[in-house]
C-alpha positions in Angstrom: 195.6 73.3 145.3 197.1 70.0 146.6 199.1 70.0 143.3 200.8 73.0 144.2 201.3 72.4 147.3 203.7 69.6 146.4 205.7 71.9 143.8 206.1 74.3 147.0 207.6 71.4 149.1 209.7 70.6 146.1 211.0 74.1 145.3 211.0 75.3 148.5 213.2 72.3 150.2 215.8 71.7 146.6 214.2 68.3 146.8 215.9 66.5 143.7 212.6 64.4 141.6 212.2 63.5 138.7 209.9 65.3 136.8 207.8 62.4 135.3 207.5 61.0 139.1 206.9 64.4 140.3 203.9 64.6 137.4 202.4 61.0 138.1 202.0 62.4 142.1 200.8 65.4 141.0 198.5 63.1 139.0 197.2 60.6 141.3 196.4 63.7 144.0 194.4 65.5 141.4 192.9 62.7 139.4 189.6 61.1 140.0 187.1 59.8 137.4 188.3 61.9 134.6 189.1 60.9 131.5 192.7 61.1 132.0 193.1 57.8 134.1 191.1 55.9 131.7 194.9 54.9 129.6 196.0 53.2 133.1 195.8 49.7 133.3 192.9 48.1 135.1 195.6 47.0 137.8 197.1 50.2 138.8 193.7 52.1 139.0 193.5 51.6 142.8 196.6 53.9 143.1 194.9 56.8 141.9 191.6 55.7 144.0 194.0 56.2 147.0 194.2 59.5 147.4 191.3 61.5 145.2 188.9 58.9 144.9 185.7 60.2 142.3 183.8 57.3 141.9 182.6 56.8 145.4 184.3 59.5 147.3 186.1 57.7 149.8 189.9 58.6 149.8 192.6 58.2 152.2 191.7 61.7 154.0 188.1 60.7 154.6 189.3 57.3 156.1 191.8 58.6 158.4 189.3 60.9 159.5 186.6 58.8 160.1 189.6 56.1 162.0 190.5 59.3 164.1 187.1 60.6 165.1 185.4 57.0 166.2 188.3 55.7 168.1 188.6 55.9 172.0 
């Protein structure tokens, strides 16, 4: 779903990407553990860990929500 959100945004607003950037965002949102992240280097992991995080579930939306909730 996320995925296609951003090709909305993107055909909806004319907004001029290129299409390999455009695939590695549509990549990181969608990726988790699967075995398509596994030909990243060890070092660049963490970006896909960012926003759909598999391995132990905690991702950027979790954390903003839990940062939101608990503070006064």
């Amino acid at each position: 779903m996320s995925a296609k959100i951003i090709d909305y945004m993107v055909d909806e607003h004319n907004i001029d990407i290129d299409p390999e950037l455009l695939k590695k965002v549509k990549k990181m949102i969608t990726s988790s553990c699967d075995s398509s992240t596994q030909n990243i280097g060890k070092g660049n992991q963490f970006l896909y860990d960012i926003v759909a995080n598999g391995r132990n579930g905690i991702n950027v939306d979790k954390y903003i929500f839990f940062c939101l909730s608990f503070s006064s």
